[in-house]
DOVO-356543 format. One record per residue (C-alpha): residue number from 1; residue in one letter; chain; x, y negated, z. Coordinates in nm, 4 decimals, decimal comma, padded with zeros to 6 digits. Example, Ala and Ser with C-alpha at 12.3 -4.5 7.8 and 13.67 -1.06 7.14 Angstrom:
residues 2
num:1 | residuo:A | cadena:A | x:01,2300 | y:00,4500 | z:00,7800;
num:2 | residuo:S | cadena:A | x:01,3670 | y:00,1060 | z:00,7140;
end
This chain:
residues 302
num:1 | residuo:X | cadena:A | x:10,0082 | y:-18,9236 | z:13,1858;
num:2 | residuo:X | cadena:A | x:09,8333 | y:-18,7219 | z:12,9544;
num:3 | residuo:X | cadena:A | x:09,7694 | y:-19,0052 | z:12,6784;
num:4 | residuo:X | cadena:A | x:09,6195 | y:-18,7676 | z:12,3863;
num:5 | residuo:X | cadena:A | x:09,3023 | y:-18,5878 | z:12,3469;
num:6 | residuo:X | cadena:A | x:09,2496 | y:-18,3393 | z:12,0935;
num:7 | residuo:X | cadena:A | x:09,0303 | y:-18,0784 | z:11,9604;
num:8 | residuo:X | cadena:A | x:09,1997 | y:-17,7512 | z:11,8466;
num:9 | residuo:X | cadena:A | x:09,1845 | y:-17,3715 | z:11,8168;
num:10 | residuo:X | cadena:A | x:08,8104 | y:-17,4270 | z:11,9378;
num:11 | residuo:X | cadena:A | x:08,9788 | y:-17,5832 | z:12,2441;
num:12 | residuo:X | cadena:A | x:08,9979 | y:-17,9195 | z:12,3990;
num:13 | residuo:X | cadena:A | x:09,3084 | y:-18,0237 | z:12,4645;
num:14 | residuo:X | cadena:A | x:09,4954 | y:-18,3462 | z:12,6663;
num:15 | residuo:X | cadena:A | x:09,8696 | y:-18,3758 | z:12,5875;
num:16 | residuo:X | cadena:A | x:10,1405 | y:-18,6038 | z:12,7074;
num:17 | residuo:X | cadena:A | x:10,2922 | y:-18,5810 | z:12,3866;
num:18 | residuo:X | cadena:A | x:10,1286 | y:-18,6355 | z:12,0377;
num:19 | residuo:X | cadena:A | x:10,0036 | y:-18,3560 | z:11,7714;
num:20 | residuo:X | cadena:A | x:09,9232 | y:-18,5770 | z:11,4475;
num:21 | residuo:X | cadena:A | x:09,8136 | y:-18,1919 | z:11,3466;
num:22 | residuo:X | cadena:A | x:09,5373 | y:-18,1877 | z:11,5542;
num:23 | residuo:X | cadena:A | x:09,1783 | y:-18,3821 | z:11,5541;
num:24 | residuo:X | cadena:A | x:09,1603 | y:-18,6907 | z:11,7969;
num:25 | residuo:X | cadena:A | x:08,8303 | y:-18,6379 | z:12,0072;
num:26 | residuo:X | cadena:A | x:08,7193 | y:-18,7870 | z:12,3361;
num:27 | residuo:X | cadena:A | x:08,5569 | y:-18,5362 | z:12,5839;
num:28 | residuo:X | cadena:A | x:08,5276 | y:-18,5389 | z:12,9708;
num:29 | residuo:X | cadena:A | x:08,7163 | y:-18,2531 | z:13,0653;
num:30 | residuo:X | cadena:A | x:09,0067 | y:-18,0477 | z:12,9163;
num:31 | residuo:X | cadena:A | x:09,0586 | y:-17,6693 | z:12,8324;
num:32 | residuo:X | cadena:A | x:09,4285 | y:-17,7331 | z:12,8107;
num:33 | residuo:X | cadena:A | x:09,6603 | y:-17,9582 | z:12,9436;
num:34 | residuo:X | cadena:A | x:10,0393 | y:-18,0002 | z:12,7825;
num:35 | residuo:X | cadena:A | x:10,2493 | y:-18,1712 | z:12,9816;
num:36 | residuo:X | cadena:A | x:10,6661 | y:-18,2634 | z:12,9599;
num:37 | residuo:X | cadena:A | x:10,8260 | y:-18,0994 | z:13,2869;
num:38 | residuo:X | cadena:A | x:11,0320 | y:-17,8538 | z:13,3876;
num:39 | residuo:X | cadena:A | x:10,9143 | y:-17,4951 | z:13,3550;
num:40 | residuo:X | cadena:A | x:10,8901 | y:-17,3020 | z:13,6957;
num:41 | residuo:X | cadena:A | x:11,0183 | y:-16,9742 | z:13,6750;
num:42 | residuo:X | cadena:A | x:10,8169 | y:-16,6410 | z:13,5460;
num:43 | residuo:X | cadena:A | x:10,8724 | y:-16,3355 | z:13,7050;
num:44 | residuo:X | cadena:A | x:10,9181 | y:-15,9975 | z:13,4242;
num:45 | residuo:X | cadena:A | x:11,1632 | y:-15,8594 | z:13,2268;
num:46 | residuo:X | cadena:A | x:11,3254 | y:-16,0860 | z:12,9640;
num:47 | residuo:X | cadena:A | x:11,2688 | y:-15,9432 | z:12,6235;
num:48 | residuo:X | cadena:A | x:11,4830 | y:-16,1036 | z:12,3028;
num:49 | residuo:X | cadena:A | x:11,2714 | y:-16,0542 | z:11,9861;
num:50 | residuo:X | cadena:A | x:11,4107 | y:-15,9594 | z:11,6266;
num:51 | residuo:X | cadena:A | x:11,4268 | y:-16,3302 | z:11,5369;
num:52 | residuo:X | cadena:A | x:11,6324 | y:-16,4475 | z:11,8602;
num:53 | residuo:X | cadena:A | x:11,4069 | y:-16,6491 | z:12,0342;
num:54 | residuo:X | cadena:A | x:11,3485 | y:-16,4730 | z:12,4607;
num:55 | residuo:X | cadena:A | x:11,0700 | y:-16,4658 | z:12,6619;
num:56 | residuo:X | cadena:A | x:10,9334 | y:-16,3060 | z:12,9797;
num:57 | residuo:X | cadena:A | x:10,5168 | y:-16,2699 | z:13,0035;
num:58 | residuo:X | cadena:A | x:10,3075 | y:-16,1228 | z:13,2883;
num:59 | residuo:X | cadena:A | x:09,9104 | y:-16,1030 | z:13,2722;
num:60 | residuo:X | cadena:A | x:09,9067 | y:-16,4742 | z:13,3199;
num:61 | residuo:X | cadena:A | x:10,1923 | y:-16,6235 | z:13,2406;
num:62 | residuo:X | cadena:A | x:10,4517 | y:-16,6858 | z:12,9070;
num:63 | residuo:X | cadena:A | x:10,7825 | y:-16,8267 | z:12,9152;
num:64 | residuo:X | cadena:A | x:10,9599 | y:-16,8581 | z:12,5502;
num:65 | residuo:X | cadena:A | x:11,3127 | y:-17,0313 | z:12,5498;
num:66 | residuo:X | cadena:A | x:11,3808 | y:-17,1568 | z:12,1927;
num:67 | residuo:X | cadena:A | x:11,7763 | y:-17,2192 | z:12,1618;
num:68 | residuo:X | cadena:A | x:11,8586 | y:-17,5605 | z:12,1226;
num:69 | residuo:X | cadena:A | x:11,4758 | y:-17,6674 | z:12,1414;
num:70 | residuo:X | cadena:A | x:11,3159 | y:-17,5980 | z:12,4266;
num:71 | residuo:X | cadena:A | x:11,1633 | y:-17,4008 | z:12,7221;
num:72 | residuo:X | cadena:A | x:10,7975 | y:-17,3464 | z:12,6837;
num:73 | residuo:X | cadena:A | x:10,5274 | y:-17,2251 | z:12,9854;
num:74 | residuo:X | cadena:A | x:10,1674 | y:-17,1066 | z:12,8907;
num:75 | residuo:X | cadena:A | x:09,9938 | y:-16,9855 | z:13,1853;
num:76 | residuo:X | cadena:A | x:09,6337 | y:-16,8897 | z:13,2803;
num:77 | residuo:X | cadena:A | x:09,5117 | y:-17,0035 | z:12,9465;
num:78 | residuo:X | cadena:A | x:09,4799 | y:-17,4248 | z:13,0383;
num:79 | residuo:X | cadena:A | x:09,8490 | y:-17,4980 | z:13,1160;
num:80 | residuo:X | cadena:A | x:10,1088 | y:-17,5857 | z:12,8735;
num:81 | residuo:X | cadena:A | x:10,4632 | y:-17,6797 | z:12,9837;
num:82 | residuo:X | cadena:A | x:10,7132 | y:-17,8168 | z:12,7860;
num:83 | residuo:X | cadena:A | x:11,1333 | y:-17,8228 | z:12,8885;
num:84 | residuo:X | cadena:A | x:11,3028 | y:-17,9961 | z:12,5981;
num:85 | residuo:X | cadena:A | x:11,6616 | y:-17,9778 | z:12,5566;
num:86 | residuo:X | cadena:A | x:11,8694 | y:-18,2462 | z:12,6769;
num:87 | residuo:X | cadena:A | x:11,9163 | y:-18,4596 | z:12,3738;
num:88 | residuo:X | cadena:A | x:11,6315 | y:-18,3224 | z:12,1531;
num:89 | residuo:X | cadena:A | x:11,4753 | y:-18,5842 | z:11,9062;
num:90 | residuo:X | cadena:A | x:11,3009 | y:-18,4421 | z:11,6295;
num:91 | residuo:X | cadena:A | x:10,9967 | y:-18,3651 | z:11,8153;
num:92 | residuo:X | cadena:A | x:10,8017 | y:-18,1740 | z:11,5166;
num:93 | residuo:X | cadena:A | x:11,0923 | y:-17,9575 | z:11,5895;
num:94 | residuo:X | cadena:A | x:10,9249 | y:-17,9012 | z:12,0052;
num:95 | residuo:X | cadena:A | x:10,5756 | y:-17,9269 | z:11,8152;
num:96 | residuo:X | cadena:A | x:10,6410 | y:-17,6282 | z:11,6094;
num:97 | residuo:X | cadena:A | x:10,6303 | y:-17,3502 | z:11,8800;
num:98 | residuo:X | cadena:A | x:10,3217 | y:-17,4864 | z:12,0702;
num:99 | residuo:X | cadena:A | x:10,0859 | y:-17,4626 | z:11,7340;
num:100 | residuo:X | cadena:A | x:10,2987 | y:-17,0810 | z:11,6297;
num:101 | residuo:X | cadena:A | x:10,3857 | y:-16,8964 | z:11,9826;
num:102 | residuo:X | cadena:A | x:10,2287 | y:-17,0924 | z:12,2832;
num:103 | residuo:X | cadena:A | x:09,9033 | y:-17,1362 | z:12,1279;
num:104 | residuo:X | cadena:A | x:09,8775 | y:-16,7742 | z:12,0875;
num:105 | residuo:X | cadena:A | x:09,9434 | y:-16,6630 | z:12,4498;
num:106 | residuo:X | cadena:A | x:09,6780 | y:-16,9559 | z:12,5883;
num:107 | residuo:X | cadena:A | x:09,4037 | y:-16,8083 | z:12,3162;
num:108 | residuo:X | cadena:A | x:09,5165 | y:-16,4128 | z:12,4141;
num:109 | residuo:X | cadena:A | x:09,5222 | y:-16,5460 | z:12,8341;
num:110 | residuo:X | cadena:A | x:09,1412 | y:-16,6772 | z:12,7080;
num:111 | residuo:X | cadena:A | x:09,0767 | y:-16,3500 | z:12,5708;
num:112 | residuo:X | cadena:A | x:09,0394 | y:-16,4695 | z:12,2193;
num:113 | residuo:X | cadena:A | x:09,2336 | y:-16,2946 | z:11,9564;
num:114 | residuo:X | cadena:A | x:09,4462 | y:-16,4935 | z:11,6766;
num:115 | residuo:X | cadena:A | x:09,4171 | y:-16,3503 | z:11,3026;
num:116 | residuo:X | cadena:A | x:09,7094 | y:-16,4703 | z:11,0570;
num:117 | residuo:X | cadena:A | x:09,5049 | y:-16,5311 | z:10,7861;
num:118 | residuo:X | cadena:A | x:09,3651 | y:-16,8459 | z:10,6104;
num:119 | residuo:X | cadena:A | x:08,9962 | y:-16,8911 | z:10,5326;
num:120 | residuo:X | cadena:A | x:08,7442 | y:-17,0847 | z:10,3107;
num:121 | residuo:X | cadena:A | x:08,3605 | y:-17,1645 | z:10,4131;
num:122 | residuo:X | cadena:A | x:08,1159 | y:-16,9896 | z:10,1940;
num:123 | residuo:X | cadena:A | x:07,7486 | y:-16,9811 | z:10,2620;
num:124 | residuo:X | cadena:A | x:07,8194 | y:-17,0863 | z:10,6238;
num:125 | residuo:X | cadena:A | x:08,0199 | y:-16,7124 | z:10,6132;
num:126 | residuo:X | cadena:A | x:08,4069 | y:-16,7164 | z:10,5886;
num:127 | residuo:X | cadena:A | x:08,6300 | y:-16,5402 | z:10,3824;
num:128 | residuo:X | cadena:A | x:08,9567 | y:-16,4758 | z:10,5460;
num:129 | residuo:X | cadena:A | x:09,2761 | y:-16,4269 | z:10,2978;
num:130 | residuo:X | cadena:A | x:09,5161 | y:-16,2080 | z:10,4744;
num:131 | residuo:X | cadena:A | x:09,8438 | y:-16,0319 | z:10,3759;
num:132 | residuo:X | cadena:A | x:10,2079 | y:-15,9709 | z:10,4243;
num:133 | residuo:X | cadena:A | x:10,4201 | y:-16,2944 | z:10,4738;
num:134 | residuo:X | cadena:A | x:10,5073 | y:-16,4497 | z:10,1182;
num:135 | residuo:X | cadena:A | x:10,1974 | y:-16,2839 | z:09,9995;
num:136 | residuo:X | cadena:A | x:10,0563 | y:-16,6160 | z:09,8854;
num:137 | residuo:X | cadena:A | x:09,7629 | y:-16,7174 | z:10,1502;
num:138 | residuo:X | cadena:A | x:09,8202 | y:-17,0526 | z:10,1744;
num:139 | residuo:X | cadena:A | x:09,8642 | y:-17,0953 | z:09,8242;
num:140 | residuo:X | cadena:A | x:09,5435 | y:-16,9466 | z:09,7053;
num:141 | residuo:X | cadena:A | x:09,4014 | y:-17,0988 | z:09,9592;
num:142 | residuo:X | cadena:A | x:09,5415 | y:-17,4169 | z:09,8405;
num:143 | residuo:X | cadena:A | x:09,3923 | y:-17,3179 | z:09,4523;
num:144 | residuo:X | cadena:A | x:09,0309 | y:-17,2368 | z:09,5969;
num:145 | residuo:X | cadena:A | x:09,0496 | y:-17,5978 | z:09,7324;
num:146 | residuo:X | cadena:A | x:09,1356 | y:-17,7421 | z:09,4025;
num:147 | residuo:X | cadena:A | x:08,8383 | y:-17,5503 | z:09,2372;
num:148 | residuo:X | cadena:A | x:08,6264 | y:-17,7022 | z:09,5375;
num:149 | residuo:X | cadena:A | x:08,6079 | y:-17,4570 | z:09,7449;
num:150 | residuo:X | cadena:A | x:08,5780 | y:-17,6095 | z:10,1364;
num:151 | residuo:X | cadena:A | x:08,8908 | y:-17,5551 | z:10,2979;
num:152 | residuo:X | cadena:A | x:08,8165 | y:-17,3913 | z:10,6763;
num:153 | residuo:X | cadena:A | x:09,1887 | y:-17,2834 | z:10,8221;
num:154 | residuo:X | cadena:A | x:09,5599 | y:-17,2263 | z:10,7040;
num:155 | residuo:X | cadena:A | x:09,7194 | y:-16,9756 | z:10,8144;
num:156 | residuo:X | cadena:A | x:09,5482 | y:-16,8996 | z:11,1589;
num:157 | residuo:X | cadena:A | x:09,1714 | y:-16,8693 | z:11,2619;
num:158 | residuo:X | cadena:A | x:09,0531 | y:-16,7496 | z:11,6297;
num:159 | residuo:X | cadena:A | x:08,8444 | y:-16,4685 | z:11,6477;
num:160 | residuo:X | cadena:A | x:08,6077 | y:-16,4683 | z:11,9548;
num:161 | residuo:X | cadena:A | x:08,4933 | y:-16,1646 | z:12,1382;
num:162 | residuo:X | cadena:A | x:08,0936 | y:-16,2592 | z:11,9823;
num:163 | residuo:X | cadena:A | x:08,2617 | y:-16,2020 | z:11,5710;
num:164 | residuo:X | cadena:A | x:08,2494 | y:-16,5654 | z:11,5603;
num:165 | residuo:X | cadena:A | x:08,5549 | y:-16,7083 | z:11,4095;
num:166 | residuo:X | cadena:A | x:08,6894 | y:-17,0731 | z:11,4538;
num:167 | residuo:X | cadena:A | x:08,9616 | y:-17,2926 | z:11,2731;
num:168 | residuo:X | cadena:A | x:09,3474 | y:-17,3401 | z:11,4029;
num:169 | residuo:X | cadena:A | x:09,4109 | y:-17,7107 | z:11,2764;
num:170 | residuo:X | cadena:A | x:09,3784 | y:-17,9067 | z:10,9767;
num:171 | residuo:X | cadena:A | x:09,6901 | y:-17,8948 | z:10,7699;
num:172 | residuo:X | cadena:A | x:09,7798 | y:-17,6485 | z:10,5090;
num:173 | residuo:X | cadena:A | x:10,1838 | y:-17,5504 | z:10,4716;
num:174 | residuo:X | cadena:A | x:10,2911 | y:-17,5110 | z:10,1305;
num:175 | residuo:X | cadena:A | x:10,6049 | y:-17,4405 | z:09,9767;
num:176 | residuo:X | cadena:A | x:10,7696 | y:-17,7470 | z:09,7489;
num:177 | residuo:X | cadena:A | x:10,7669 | y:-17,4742 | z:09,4691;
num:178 | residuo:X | cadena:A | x:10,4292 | y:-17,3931 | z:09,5489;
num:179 | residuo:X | cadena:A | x:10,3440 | y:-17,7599 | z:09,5009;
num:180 | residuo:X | cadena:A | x:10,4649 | y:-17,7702 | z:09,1698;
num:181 | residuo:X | cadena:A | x:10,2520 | y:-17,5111 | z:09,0253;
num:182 | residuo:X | cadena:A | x:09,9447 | y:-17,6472 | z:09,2088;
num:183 | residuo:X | cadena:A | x:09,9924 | y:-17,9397 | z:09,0293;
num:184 | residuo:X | cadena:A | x:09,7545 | y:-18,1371 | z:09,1647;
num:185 | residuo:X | cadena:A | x:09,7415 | y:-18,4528 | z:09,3348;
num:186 | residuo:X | cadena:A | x:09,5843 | y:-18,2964 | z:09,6453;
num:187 | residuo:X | cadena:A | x:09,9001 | y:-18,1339 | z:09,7552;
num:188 | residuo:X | cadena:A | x:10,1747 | y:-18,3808 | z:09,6384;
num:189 | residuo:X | cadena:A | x:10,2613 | y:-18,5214 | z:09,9372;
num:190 | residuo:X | cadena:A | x:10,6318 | y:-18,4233 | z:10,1018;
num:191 | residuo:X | cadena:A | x:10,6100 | y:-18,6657 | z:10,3815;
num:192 | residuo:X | cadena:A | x:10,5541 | y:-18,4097 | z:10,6509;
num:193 | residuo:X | cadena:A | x:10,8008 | y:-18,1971 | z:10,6549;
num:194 | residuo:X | cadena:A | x:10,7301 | y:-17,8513 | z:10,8500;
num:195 | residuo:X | cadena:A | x:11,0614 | y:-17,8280 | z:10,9868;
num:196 | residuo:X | cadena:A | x:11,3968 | y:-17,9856 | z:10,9635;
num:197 | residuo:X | cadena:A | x:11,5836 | y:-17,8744 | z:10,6500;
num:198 | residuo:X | cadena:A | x:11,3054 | y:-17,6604 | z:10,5217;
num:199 | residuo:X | cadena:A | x:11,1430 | y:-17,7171 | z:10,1571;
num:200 | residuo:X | cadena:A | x:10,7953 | y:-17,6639 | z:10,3370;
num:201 | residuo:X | cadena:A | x:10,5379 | y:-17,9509 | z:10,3629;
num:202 | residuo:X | cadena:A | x:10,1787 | y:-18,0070 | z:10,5636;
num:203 | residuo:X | cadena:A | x:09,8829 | y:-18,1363 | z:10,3951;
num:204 | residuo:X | cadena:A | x:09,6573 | y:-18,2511 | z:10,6339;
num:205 | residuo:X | cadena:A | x:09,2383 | y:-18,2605 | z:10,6073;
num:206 | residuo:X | cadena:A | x:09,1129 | y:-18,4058 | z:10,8942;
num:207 | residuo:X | cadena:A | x:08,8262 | y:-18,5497 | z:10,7290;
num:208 | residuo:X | cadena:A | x:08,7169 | y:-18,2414 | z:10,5986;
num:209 | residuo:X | cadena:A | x:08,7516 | y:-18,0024 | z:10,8656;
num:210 | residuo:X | cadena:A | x:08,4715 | y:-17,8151 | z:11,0369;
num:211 | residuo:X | cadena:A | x:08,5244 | y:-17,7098 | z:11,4113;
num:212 | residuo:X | cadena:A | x:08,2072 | y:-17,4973 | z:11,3891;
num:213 | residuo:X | cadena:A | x:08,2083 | y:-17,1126 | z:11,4302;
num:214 | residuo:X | cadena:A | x:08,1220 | y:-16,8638 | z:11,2024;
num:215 | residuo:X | cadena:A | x:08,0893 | y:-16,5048 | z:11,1291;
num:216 | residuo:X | cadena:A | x:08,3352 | y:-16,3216 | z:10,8669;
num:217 | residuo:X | cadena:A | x:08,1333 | y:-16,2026 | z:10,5689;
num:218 | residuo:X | cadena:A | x:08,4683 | y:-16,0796 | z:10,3790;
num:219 | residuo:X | cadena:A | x:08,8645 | y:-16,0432 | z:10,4236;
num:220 | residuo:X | cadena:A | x:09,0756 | y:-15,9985 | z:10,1533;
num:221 | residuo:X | cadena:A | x:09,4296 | y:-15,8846 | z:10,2018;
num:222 | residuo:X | cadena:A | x:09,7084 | y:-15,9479 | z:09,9142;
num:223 | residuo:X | cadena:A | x:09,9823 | y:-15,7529 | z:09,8605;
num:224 | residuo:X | cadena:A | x:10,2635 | y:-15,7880 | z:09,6135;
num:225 | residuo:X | cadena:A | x:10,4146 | y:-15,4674 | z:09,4573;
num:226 | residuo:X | cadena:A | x:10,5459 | y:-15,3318 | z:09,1363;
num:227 | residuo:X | cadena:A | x:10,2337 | y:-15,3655 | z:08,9005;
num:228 | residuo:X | cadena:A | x:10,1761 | y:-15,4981 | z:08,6163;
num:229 | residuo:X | cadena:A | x:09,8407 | y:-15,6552 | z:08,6495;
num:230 | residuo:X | cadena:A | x:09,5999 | y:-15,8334 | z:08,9561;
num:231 | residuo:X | cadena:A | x:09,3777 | y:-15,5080 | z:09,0745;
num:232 | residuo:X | cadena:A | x:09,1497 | y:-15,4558 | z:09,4172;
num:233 | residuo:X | cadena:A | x:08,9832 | y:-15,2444 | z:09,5678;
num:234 | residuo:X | cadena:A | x:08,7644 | y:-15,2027 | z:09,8524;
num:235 | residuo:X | cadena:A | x:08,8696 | y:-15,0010 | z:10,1536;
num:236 | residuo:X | cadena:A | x:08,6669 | y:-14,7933 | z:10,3982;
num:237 | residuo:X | cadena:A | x:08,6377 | y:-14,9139 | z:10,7726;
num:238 | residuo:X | cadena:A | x:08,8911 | y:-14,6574 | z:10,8727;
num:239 | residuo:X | cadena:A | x:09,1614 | y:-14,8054 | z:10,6354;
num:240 | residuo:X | cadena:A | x:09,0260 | y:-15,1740 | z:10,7299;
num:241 | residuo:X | cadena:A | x:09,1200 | y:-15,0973 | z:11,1067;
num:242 | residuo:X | cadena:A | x:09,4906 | y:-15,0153 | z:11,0174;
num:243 | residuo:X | cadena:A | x:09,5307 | y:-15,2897 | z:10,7827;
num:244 | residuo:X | cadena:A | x:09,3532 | y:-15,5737 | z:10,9928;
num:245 | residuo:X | cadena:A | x:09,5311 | y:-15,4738 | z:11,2827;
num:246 | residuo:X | cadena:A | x:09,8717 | y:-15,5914 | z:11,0895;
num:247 | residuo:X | cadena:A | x:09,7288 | y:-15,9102 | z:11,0938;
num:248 | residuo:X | cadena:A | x:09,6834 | y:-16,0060 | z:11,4674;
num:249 | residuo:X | cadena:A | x:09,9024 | y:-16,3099 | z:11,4936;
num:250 | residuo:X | cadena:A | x:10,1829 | y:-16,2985 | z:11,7521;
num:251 | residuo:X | cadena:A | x:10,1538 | y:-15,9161 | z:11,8144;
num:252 | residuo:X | cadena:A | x:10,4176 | y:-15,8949 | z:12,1182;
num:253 | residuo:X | cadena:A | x:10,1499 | y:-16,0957 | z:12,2992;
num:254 | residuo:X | cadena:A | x:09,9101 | y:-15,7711 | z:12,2727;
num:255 | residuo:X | cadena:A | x:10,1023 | y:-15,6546 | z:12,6133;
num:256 | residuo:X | cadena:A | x:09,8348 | y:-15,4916 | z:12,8877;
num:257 | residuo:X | cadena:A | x:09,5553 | y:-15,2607 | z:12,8238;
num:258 | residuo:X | cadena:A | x:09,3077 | y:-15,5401 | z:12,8737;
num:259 | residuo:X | cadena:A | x:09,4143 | y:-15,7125 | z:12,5839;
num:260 | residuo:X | cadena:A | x:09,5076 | y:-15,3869 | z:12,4036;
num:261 | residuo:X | cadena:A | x:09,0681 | y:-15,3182 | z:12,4181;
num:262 | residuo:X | cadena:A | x:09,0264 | y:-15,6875 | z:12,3520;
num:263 | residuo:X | cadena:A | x:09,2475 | y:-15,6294 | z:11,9937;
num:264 | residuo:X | cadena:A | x:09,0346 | y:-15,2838 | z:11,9387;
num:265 | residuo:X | cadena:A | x:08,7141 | y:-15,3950 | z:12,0057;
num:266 | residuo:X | cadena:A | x:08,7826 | y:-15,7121 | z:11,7396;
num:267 | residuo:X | cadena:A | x:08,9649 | y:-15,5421 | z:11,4850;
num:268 | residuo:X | cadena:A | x:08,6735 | y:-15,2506 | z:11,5319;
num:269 | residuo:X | cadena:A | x:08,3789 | y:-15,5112 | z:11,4771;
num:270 | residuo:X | cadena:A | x:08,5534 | y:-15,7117 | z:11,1572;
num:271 | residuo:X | cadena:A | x:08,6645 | y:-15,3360 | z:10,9968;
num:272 | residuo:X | cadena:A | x:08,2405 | y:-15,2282 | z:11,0568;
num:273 | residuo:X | cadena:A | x:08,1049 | y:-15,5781 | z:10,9850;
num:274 | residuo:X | cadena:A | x:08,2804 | y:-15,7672 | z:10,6957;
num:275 | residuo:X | cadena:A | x:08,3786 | y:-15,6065 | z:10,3426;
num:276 | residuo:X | cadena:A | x:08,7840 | y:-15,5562 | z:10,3198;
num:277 | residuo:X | cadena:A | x:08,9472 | y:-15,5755 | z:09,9678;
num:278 | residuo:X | cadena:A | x:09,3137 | y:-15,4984 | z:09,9425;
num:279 | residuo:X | cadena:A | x:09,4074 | y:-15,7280 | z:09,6489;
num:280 | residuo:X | cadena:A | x:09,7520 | y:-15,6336 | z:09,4986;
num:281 | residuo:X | cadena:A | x:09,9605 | y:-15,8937 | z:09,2568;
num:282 | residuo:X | cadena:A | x:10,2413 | y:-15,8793 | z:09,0771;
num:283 | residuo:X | cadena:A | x:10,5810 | y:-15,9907 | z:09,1889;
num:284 | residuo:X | cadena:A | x:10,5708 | y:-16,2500 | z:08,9957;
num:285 | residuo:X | cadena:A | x:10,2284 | y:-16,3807 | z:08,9602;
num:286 | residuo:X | cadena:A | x:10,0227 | y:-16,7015 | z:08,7825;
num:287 | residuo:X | cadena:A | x:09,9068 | y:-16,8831 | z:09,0712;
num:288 | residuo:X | cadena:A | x:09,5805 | y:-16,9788 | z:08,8679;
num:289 | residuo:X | cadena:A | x:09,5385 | y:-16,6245 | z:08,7641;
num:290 | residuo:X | cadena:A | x:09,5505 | y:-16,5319 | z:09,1632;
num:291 | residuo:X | cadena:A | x:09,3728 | y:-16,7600 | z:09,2129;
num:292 | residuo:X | cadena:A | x:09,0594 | y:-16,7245 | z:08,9641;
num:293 | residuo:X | cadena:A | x:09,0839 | y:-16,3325 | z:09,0552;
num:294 | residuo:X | cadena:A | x:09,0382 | y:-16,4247 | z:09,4118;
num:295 | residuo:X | cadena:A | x:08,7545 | y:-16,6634 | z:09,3453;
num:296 | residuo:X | cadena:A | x:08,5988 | y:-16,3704 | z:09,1696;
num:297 | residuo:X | cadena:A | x:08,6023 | y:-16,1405 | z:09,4599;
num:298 | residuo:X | cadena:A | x:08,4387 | y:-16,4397 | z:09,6437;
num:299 | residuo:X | cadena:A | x:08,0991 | y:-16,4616 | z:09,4196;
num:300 | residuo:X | cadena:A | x:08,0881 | y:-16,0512 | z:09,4155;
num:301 | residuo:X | cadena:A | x:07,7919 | y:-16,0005 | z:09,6048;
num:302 | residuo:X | cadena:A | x:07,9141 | y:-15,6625 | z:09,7351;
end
């Protein structure tokens, strides 16, 4: 029975199982329905990525197996199937890889593209904060909020093929150290942990967040390296291209030439249509000075 309704990634969802990371809504009918079952089998090669996990995809179909977790089965962009292992318990644990992997191949089977990249709401325009991993998105997201700034998406927003851009979920992952230079009572809570034996903790907003869609007015993408000082600059459409196309979240799921033109024609449209700073920091960096730098780039006009 699927007890739970949710709204998420601009999608209405109806799960068996519940996502305390998602937004309880009522609706009549669902876009996607997670259910506990077994997983039929998926016809392709089985690919192992870099960071162990397997998986076999067609044009319609996904099928990840997560050692020791479980066996997950996206298909046609409504259908999510869950296979836990026998003797599983932690279930934020079998959450985890629904909100990272499957979500991804149900938006990309929609033929909507995810961008790993956090945003704020500014003048009913976003500004998406991109970057390498460790970077510090979340984290200067998580200072922008602090100065007031309205929080729109951690981590992951949905890019639509109209350059409208919607919100993943409401809950912000930060770092315990991360925490401790925030400072602020906003992000002390350590009661959700992201995942077993990790220092890495969700702050939820529910009551804050906005499941409207909007266009991208400017992306800003950090970069740590060996200087000194905070500097930007702003990079030409060509450069934009290259750069934002290191951000499509989940790139193995970029797999047929349909969705190959689905990642051009998005990465093409934010590269011509939104300004693109590359912002690099320091190794080691003052989170408030990132952060006040950032805000900066935010009230520049150009």
């Amino acid at each position: 029975m699927l007890s739970y309704t949710y709204w998420g990634f601009g999608l209405h969802i109806a799960s068996q199982i519940e996502f305390p990371e998602f937004v309880p809504v009522k609706f009549a009918e669902a876009d996607v329905e997670i259910h506990i079952a077994s997983v039929p089998r998926v016809l392709g090669e089985k690919k192992i990525s870099p960071a162990g996990f397997s998986y076999i995809q067609n044009d319609t179909e996904l099928l990840l197996e997560i050692n020791d977790v479980a066996t997950y089965y996206a298909k046609n962009g409504d259908t999510i199937v869950i296979e836990p292992r026998a003797g599983l318990t932690e279930m934020r644990e079998l959450r985890i890889f629904v909100l990272a992997t499957i979500f991804a191949a149900i938006l990309t089977q929609r033929k909507r593209l995810p961008m790993h990249a956090s945003a704020i709401l500014h003048n009913s325009e976003l500004i998406l904060i991109c970057g390498d991993s460790g970077a510090g998105k979340s984290t200067t997201l998580a200072g922008l909020i602090k100065k007031g700034h309205p929080v729109f998406s951690d981590d992951v927003v949905v890019m639509g093929q109209d350059g409208l851009a919607t919100a993943s979920y409401p809950m912000i992952k930060l770092w315990e150290d991360a925490q401790d230079k925030l400072n602020h009572d906003l992000f002390d809570d350590r009661s959700f942990t992201i995942k077993p034996g990790m220092n890495k903790y969700g702050i939820f907003f529910h009551d804050k967040f906005d499941i409207g869609s909007y266009p991208v007015k400017k992306m800003l993408i950090l970069k740590k390296a060996d200087v000194a000082n905070i500097e930007s600059k702003q990079i030409t459409a060509s450069a934009a291209f290259k750069e934002l196309g290191k951000q499509v979240y989940r790139p193995m799921l970029i797999h047929n030439n349909e969705l190959k033109a689905l990642r051009f024609s998005v990465i093409s449209a934010l590269a011509n249509n939104a300004t693109v700073y590359q912002i690099t920091r320091p190794a080691t960096c003052n989170v408030n000075d990132l952060v006040n730098y950032v805000e900066n780039m935010i009230y520049n006009e150009a």
